[in-house]
C-alpha positions as CSV (number, residue, x, y, z in Angstrom):
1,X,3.6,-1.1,-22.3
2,X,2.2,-4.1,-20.5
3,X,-0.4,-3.9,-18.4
4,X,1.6,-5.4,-15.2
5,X,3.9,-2.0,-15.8
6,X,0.8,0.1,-16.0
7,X,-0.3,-1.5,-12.3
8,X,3.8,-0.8,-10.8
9,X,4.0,2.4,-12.0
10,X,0.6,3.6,-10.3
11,X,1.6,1.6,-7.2
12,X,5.4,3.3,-6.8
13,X,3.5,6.9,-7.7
14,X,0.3,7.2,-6.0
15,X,-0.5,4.0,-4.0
16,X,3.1,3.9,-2.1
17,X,2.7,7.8,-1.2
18,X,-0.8,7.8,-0.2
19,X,0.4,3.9,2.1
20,X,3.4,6.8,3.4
21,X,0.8,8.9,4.1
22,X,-1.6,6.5,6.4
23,X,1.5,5.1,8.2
24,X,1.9,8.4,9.8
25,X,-1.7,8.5,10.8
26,X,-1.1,5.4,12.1
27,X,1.7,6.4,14.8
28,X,-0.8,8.9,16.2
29,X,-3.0,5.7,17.6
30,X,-2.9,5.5,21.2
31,X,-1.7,1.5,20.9
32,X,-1.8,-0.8,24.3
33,X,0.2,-4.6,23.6
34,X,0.1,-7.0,25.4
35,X,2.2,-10.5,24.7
36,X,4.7,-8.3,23.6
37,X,7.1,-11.4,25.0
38,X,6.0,-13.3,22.3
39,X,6.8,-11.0,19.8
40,X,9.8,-10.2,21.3
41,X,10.8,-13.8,21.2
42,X,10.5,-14.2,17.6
43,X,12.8,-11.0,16.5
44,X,15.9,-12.7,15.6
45,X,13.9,-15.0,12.9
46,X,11.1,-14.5,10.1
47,X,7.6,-15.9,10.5
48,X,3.9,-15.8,9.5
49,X,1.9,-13.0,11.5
50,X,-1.8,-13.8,11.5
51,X,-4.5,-11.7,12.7
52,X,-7.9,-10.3,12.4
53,X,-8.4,-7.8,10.1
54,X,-10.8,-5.1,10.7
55,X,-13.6,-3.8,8.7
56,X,-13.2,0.1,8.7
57,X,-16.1,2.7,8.7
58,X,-15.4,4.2,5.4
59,X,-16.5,2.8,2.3
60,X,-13.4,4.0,0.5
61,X,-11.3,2.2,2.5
62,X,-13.1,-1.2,2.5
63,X,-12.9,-1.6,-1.2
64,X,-8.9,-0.6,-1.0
65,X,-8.1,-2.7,2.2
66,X,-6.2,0.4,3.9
67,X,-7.3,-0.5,7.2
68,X,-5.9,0.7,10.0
69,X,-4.9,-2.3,11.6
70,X,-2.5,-3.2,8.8
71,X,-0.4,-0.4,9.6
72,X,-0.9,-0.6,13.3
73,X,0.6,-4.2,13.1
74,X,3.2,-2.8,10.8
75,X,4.0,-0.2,13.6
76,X,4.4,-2.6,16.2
77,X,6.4,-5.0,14.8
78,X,8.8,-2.1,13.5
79,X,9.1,-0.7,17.2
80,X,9.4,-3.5,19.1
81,X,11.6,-5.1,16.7
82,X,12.9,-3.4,14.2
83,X,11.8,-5.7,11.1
84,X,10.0,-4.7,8.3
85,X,6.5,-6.7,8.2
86,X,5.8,-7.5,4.7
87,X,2.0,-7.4,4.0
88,X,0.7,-10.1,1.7
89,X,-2.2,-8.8,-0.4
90,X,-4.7,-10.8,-2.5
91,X,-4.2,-9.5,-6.3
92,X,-7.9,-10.5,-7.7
93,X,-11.5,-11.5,-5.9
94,X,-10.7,-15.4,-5.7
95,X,-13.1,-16.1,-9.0
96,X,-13.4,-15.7,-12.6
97,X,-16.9,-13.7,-14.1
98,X,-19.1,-15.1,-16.2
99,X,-19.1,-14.4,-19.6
100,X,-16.4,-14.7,-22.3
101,X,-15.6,-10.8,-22.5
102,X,-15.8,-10.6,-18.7
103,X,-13.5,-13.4,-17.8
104,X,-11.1,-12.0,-20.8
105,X,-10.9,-8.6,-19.4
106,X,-10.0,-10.0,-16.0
107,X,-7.6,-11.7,-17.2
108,X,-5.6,-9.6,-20.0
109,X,-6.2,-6.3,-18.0
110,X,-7.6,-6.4,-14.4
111,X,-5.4,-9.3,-12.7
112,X,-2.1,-8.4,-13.9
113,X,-2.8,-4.4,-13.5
114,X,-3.4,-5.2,-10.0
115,X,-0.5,-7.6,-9.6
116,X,1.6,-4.9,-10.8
117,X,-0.1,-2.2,-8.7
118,X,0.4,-4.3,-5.4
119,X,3.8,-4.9,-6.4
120,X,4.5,-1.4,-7.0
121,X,3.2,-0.4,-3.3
122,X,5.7,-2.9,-2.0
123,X,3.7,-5.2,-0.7
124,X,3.5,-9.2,-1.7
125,X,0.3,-10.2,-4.1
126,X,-1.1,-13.5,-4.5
127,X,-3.6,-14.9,-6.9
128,X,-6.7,-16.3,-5.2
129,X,-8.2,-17.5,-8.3
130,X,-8.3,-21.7,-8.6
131,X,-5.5,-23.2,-11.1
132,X,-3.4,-20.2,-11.1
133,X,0.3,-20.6,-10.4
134,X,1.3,-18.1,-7.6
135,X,5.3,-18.7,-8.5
136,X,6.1,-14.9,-8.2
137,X,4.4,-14.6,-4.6
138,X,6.5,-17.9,-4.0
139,X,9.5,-15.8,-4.8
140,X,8.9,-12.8,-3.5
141,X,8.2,-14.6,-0.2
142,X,11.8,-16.3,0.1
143,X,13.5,-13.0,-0.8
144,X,11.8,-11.4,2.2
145,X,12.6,-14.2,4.9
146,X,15.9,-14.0,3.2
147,X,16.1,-10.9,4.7
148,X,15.0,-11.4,8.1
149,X,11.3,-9.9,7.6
150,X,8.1,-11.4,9.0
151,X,5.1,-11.8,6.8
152,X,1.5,-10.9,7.5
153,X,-1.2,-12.7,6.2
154,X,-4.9,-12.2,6.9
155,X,-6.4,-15.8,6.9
156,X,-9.9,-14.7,6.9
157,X,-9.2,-13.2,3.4
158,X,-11.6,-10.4,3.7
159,X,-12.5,-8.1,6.5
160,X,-14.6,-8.2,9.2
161,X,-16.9,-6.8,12.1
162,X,-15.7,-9.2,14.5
163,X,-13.7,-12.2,14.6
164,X,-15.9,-15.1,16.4
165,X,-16.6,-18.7,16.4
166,X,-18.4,-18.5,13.2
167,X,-15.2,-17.5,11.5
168,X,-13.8,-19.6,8.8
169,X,-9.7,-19.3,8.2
170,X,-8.7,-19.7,4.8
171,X,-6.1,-22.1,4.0
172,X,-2.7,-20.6,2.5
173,X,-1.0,-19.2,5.7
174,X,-0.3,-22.7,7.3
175,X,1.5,-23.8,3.7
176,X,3.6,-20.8,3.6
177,X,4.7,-21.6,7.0
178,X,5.0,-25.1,6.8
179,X,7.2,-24.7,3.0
180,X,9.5,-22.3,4.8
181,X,10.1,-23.5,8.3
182,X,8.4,-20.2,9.8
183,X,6.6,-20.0,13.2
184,X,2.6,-18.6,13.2
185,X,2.5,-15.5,15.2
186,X,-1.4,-14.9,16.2
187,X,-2.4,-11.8,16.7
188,X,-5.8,-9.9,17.9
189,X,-6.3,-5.9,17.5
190,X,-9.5,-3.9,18.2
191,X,-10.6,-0.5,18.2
192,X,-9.2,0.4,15.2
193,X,-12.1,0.7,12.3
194,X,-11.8,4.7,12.0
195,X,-9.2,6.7,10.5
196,X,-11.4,9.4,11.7
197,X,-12.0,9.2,15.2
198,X,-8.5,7.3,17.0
199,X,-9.5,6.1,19.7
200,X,-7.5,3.3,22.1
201,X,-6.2,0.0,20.2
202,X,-5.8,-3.5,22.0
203,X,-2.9,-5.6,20.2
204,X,-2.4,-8.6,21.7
205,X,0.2,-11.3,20.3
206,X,-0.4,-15.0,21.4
207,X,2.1,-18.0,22.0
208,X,4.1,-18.8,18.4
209,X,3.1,-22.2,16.5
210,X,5.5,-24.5,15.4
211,X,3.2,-25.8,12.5
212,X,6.1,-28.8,12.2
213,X,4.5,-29.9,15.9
214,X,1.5,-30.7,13.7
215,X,-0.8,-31.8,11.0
216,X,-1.5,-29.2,8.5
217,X,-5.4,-29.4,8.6
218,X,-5.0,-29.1,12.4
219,X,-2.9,-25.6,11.8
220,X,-6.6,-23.0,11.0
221,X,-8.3,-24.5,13.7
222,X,-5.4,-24.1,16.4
223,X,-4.8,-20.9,15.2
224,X,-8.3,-19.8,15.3
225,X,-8.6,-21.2,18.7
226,X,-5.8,-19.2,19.7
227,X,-7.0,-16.1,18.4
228,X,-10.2,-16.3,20.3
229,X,-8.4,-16.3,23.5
230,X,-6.5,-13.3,23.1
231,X,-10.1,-11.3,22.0
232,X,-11.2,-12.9,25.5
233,X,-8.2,-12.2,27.1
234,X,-8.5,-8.3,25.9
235,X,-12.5,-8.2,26.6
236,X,-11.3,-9.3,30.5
237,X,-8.3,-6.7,30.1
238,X,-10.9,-3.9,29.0
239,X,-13.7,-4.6,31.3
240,X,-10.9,-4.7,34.3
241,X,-9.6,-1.5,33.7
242,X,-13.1,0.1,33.4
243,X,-13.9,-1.7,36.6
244,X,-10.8,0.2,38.6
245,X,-11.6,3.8,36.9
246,X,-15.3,3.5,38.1
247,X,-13.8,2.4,41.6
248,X,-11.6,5.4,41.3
249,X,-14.1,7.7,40.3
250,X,-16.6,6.5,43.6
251,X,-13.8,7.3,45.8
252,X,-13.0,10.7,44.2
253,X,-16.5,11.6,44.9
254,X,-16.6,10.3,48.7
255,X,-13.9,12.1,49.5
256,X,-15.4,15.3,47.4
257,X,-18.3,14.9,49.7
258,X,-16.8,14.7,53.2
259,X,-13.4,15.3,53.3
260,X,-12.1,11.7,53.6
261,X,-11.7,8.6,52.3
């Protein structure tokens, strides 16, 4: 059996049920959007949704990618549009080992098992690794946009504590959108690196990009820039709404105290 069926037969068997599994956890998130019009606006069409992707607290999770903010994405695209967001996942680490027996095992066994294994959970792999040809993802992709479906694609490539000036977006998500004619959705979530503890989650979806309005080394930097704002536009949110409960709270106590207000 090749290896590739190896990978899609562990992916339909235990990776898709324990994916089944996490999307439940996910529903019991209390989940807060804002821009939710420019979300809206973009249900009757596919497009690229890019965001930050969280770096969650358990070890386990980090080396799997079953963040919580995938499926909380998933969740709010589903129920405020009713599409199916399909989740692009990287199928190798981006480089080849050194050493012959290395590099051969990576590429006889480990790349396509986890090509296959990806596959297998329904999701969309791509190779990272320089030189090779990513023609599957490039099908894969037009089937769902075919369909109607949005894609998400994490252009940091790895996760993160934060998402911050410093952050460098890696190319790939402006080419998919340029090749197929699909608008850039940004996107910024927070306060969602625990399966453990669910505590409140700020999504906030930003103004679409045309990437046809521009140059395609202009597209990471616009879309980082946008980004930024809606993590400055939540911070803002946050610290407003903390301000009004403590108000709140002062005049619970006043009128505690003497009767009135």
């Amino acid at each position: 059996m090749e290896v590739a069926k190896v990978g899609e037969i562990f992916g339909k068997h235990i990776g898709k049920p324990v994916m089944d599994v996490l999307r439940k956890q996910a529903k019991d998130f209390p989940l807060f959007i804002s821009g939710l019009n420019n979300l809206q606006a973009l249900a009757g069409e596919p497009y690229v949704l890019v965001s930050n992707h969280v770096r969650p607290d358990v070890p386990l999770f980090k080396q799997s990618g079953a963040s919580p903010d995938v499926f909380l994405l998933e969740r709010a695209v589903a129920e405020e549009t009713g599409r199916q967001l399909k989740i692009v996942a990287r199928s190798d680490s981006g480089h080849l080992r050194e050493g012959d027996y290395q590099r051969r095992f990576q590429q006889e066994f480990e790349h396509p098992f986890m090509r296959g294994l990806i596959g297998g959970m329904d999701l969309i792999p791509v190779k990272r690794v320089p030189g090779r040809i990513n023609l599957g993802f490039v099908k894969q992709v037009r089937k769902a946009i075919s369909e109607g479906n949005p894609l998400l694609i994490f252009p940091e490539g790895r996760h993160s504590d934060d998402f911050d000036e410093n952050t460098n977006l890696k190319s790939g998500f402006e080419y998919v959108a340029s090749k197929f004619s699909l608008r850039i959705l940004p996107a910024y979530i927070q306060g969602c690196n625990s399966w453990r503890v669910k505590e409140n989650v700020h999504l906030g979806f930003g103004e679409p990009i045309a990437p046809w309005d521009y140059d395609a080394e202009e597209i990471p930097e616009i879309t980082k820039r946008k980004i930024l704002a809606l993590k400055e536009q939540q911070r803002n949110e946050v610290e407003l709404g903390r301000a009004l409960i403590r108000d709140h709270i002062h005049e619970m106590e006043a009128f505690t105290a003497d009767g009135t207000l």
